[in-house]
C-alpha positions as a Markdown table, in Angstrom:
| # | Residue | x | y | z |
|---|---|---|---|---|
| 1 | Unk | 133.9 | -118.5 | 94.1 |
| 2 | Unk | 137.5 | -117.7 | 93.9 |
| 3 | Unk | 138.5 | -121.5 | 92.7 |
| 4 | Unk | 135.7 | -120.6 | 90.1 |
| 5 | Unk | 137.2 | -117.0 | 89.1 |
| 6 | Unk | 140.8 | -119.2 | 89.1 |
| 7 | Unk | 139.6 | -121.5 | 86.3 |
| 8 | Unk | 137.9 | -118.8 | 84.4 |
| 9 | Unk | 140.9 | -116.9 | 84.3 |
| 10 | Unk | 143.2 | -119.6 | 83.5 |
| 11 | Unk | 140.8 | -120.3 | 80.6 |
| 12 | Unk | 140.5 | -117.8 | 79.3 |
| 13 | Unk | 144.1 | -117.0 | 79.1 |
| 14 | Unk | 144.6 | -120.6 | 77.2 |
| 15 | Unk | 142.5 | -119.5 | 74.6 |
| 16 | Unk | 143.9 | -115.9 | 74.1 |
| 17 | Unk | 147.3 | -118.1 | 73.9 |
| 18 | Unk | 145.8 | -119.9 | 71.2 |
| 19 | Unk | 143.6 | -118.0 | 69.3 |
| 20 | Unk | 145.9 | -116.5 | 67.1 |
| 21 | Unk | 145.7 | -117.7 | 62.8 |
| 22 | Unk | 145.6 | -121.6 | 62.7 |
| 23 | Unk | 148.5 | -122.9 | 60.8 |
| 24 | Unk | 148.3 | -126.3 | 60.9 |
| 25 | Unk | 146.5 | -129.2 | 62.6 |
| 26 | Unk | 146.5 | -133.0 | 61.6 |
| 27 | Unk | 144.5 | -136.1 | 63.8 |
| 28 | Unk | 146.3 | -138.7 | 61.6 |
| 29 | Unk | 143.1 | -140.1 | 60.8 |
| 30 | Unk | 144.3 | -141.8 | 57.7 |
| 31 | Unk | 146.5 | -144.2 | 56.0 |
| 32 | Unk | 149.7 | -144.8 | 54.9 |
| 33 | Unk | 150.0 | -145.0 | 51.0 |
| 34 | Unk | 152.9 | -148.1 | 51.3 |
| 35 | Unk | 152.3 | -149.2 | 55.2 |
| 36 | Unk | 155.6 | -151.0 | 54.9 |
| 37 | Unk | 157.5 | -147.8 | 54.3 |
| 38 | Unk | 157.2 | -145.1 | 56.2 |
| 39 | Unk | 155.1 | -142.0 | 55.1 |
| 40 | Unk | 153.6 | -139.9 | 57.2 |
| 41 | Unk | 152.4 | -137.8 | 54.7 |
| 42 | Unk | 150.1 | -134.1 | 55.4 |
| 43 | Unk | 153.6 | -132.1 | 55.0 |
| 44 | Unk | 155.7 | -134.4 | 58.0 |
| 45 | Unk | 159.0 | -135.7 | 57.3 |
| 46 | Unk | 161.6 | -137.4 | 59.4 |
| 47 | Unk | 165.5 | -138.2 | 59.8 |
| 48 | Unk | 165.1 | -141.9 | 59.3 |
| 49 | Unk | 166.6 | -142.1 | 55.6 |
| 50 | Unk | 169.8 | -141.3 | 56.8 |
| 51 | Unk | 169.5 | -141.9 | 61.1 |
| 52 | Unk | 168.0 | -145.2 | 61.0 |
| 53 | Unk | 168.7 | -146.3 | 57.1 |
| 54 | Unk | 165.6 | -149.0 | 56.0 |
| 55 | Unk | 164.2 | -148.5 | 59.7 |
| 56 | Unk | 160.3 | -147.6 | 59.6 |
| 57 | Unk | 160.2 | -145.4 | 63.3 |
| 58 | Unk | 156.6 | -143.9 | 62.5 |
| 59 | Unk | 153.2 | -145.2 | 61.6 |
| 60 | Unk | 150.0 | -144.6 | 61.4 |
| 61 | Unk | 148.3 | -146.9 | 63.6 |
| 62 | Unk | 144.1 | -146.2 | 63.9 |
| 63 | Unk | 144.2 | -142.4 | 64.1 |
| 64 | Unk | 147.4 | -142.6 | 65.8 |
| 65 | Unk | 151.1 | -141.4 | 65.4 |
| 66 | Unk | 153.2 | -144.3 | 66.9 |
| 67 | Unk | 157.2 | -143.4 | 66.5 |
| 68 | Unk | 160.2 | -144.4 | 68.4 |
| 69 | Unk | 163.9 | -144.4 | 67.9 |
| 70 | Unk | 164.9 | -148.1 | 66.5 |
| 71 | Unk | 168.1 | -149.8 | 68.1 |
| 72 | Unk | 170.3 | -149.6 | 65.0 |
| 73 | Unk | 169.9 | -145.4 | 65.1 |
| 74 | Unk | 172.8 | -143.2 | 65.4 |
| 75 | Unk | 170.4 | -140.5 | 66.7 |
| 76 | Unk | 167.2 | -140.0 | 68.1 |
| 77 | Unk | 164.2 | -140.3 | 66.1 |
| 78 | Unk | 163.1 | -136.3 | 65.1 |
| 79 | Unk | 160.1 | -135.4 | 62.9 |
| 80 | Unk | 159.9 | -132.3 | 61.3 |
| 81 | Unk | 156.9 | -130.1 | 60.2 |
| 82 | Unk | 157.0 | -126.2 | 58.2 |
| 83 | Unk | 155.9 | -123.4 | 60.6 |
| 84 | Unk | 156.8 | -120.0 | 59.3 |
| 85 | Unk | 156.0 | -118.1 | 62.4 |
| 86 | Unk | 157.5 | -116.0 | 64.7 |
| 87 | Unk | 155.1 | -115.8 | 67.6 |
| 88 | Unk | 152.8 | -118.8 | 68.0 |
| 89 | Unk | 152.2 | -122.1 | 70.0 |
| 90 | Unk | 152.3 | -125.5 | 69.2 |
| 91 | Unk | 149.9 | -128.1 | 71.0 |
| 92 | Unk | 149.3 | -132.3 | 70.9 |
| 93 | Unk | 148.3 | -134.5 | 72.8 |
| 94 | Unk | 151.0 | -137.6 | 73.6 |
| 95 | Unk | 151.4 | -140.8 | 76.2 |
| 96 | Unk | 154.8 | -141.6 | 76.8 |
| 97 | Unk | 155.6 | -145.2 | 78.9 |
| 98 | Unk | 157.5 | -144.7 | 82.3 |
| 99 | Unk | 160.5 | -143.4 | 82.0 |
| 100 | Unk | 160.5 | -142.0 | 78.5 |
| 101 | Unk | 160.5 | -138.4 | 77.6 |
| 102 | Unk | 159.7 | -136.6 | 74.1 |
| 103 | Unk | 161.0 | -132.9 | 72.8 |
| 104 | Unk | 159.5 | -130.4 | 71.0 |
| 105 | Unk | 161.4 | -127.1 | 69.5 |
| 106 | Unk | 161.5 | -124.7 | 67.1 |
| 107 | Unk | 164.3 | -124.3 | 63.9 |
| 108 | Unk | 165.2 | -122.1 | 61.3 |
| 109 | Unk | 167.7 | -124.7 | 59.0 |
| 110 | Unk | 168.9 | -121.4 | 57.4 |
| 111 | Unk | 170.4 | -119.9 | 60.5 |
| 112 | Unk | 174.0 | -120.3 | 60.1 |
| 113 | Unk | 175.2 | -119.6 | 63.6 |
| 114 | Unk | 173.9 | -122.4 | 64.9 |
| 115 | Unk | 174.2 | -126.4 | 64.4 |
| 116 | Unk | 171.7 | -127.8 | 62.4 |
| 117 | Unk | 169.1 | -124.8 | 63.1 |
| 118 | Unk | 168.6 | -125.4 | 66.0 |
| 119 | Unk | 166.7 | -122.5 | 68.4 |
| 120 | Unk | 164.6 | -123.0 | 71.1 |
| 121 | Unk | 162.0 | -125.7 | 72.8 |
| 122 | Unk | 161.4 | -127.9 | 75.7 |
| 123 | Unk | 161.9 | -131.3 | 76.9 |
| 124 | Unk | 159.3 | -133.4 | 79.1 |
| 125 | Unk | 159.5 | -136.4 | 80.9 |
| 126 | Unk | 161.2 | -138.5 | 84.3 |
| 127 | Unk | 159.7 | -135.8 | 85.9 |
| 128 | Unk | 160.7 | -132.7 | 84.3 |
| 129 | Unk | 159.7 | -130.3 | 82.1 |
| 130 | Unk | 163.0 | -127.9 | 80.3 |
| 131 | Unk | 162.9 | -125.0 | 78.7 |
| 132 | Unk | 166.3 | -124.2 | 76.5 |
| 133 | Unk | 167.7 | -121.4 | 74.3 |
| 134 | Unk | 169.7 | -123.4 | 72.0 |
| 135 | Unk | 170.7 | -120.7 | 70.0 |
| 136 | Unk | 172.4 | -118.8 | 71.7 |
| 137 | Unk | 173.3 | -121.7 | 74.5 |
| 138 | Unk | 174.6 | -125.2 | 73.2 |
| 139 | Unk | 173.9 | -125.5 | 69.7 |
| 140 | Unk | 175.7 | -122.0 | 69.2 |
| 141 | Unk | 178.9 | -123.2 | 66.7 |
| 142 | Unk | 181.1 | -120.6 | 68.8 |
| 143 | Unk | 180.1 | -122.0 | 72.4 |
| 144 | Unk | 180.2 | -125.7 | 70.4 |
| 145 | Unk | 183.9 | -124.8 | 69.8 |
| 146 | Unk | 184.9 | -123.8 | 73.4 |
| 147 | Unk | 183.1 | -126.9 | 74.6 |
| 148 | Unk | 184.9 | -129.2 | 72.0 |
| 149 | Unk | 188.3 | -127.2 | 73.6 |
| 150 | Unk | 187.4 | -127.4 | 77.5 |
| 151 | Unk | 184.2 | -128.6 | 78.0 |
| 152 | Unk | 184.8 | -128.3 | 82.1 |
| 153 | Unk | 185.5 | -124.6 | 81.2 |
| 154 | Unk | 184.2 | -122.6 | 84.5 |
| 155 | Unk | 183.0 | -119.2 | 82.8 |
| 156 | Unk | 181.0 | -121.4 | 79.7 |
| 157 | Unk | 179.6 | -123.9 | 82.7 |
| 158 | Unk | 177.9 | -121.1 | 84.2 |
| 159 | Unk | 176.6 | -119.3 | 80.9 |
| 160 | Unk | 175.0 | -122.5 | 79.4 |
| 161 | Unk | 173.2 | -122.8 | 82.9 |
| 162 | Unk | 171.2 | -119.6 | 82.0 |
| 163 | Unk | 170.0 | -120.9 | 79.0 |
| 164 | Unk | 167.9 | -123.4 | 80.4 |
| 165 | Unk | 165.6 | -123.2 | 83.1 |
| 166 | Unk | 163.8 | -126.8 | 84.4 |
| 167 | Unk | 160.2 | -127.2 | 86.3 |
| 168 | Unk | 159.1 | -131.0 | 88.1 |
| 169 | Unk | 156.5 | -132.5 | 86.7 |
| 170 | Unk | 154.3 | -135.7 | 87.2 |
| 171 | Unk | 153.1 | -137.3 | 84.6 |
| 172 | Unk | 151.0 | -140.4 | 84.5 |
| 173 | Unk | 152.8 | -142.9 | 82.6 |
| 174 | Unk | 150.8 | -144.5 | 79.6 |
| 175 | Unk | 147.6 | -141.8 | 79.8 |
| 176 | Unk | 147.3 | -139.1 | 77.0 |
| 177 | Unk | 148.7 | -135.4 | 78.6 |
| 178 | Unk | 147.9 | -132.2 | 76.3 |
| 179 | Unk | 151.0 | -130.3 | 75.5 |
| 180 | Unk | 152.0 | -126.7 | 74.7 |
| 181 | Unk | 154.3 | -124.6 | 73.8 |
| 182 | Unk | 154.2 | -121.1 | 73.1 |
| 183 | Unk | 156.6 | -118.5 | 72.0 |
| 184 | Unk | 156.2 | -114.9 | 72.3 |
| 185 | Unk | 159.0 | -112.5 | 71.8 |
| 186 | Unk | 162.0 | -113.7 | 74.0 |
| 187 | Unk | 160.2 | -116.0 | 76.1 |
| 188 | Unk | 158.6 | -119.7 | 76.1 |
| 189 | Unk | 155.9 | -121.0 | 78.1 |
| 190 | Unk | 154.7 | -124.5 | 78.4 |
| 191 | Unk | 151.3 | -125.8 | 79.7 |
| 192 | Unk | 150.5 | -129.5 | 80.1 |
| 193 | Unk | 146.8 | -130.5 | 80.4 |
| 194 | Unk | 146.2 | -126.8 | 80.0 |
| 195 | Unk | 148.1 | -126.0 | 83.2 |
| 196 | Unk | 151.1 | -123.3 | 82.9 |
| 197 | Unk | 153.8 | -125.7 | 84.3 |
| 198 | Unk | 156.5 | -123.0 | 83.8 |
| 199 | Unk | 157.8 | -119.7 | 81.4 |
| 200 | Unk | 161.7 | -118.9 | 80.4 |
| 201 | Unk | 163.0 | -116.1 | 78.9 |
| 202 | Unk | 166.3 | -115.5 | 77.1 |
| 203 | Unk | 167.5 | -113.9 | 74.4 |
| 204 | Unk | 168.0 | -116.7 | 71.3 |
| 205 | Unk | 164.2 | -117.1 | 71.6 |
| 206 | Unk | 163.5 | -114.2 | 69.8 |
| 207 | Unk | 165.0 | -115.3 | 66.4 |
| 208 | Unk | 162.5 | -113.5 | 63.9 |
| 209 | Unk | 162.1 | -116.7 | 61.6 |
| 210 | Unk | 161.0 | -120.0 | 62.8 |
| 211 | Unk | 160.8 | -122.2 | 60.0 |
| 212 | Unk | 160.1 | -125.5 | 61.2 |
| 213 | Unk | 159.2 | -127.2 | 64.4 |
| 214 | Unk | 160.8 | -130.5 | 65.4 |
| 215 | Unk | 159.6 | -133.3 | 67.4 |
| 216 | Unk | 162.1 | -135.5 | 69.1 |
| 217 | Unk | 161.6 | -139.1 | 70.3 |
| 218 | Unk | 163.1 | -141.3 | 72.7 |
| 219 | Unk | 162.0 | -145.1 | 72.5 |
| 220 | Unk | 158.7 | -144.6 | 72.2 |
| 221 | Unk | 156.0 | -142.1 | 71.7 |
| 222 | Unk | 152.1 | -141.9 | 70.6 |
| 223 | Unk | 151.1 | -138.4 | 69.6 |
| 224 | Unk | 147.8 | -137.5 | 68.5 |
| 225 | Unk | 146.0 | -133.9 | 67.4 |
| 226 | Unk | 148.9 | -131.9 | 66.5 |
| 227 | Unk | 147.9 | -127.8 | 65.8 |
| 228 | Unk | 150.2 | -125.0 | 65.4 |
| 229 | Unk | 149.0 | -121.3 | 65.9 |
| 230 | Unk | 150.4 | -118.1 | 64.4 |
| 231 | Unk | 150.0 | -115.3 | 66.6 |
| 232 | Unk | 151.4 | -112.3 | 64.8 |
C-alpha cells in the first residue's frame, strides 16, 4: 500500500510540474525540405553555419532527431528553440551511446552580463546529472575576467563550486530515457524517466526572461518528443 501511495504521489506531482500552458512540442515526424542541407525546420535552429561551416550535424531520420558534433567543429553542436517563459519545464525523450552526454539550458541572448546569454541548465551523462547557474557562476563576464586573470584564484574556486550542484546517475547506454527540466523561481529540478534525480537552487536561476532553450550535443545524440511548458 505505501509503494502504491509512493507512486501516486510521485505522479501526481509530475503532472502538476507539467500541466502548466503548452508552449511547444514537436515528434519530428516529418521531412527535410533539402535532406542534403540541414533544416530542421518547426522554429529550431542551430550553430552549424558558422561552428561546423558546410557540416550537416542534424537530420531528420524516420521521426527522429539525429545530431552530433562533426570533427571539423570548433564547438559543440547546440540547437536552439524560442521559449518565452519564466517558470516552466522542458521534457524529451533521448538515447545517448556509452560514454556520451547531452545538455540542456535556458538563455536570454539579450542579457548583457553574461557570455552569449547564457543562464541556467543541466548536463547528463558518464554517470552524472549537473545542475549549474551560469549566470551568475561561469558565464558571468566579471567572474570570466577574474578567471582569464588567475583562474587558480582560491576565493572564485570556491564561489563557482556553489553554482553547481551534481547527482550520479545510471543510464542505460543506447535505450531512450525521458528527460526534464523544470524551473521555478530560483531553483531547477530534473527528473529522468519521471524520477526526481535531484533539485538546485541559486540565485541566477531566477532571471525573469528566458528567451530560448538550448540543446547541447556531444558526438552523438537521438532526441525525440520535445514539449516545453509555461507555468506562469
Amino acid at each position: 500500500m505505501r509503494r502504491f501511495l509512493t507512486a501516486f504521489i510521485l505522479s501526481v506531482s509530475v503532472h502538476a510540474e507539467t500541466s502548466g500552458t503548452l508552449l511547444f512540442s514537436d515528434d519530428f515526424s516529418r521531412d527535410e525540405a533539402e535532406p542534403l542541407k540541414e533544416n530542421i525546420g518547426n522554429g529550431w535552429t542551430t550553430n552549424s553555419g558558422w561552428r561546423a561551416p558546410g557540416k550537416k550535424q542534424a537530420d531528420l531520420q524516420d521521426g527522429i532527431l539525429v545530431a552530433g558534433t562533426d570533427p571539423s567543429a570548433n564547438h559543440a553542436l547546440v540547437l536552439f528553440h524560442p521559449a518565452a517563459l519564466i517558470h516552466g519545464s522542458v521534457e524529451f525523450r533521448f538515447k545517448l551511446a556509452d560514454g556520451e552526454s547531452i545538455g540542456i539550458e535556458f538563455a536570454d541572448a539579450d542579457c548583457k552580463s553574461v557570455h552569449a546569454g547564457h543562464l541556467c541548465g543541466l548536463t547528463i551523462g558518464k554517470g552524472r546529472l549537473t545542475l549549474t547557474d551560469m549566470k551568475t557562476g561561469g558565464m558571468d563576464l566579471k567572474i570570466r575576467e577574474r578567471r582569464t586573470a588567475d583562474k587558480n584564484d582560491p576565493e572564485l574556486i570556491a564561489l563557482l563550486k556553489t553554482k553547481t550542484q551534481s547527482f550520479p546517475i545510471k543510464l542505460s547506454p543506447d535505450d531512450w530515457h525521458t528527460l526534464r527540466l523544470t524551473v521555478n523561481g530560483d531553483s531547477l529540478s530534473a527528473y529522468v524517466d519521471e524520477k526526481e534525480i535531484g533539485n538546485f537552487a541559486s540565485e541566477g536561476i531566477a532571471h525573469p526572461t528566458k528567451k530560448e532553450i538550448r540543446l547541447n550535443i556531444g558526438k552523438a545524440a537521438s532526441i525525440d518528443d520535445v514539449k516545453i511548458w509555461k507555468n506562469e
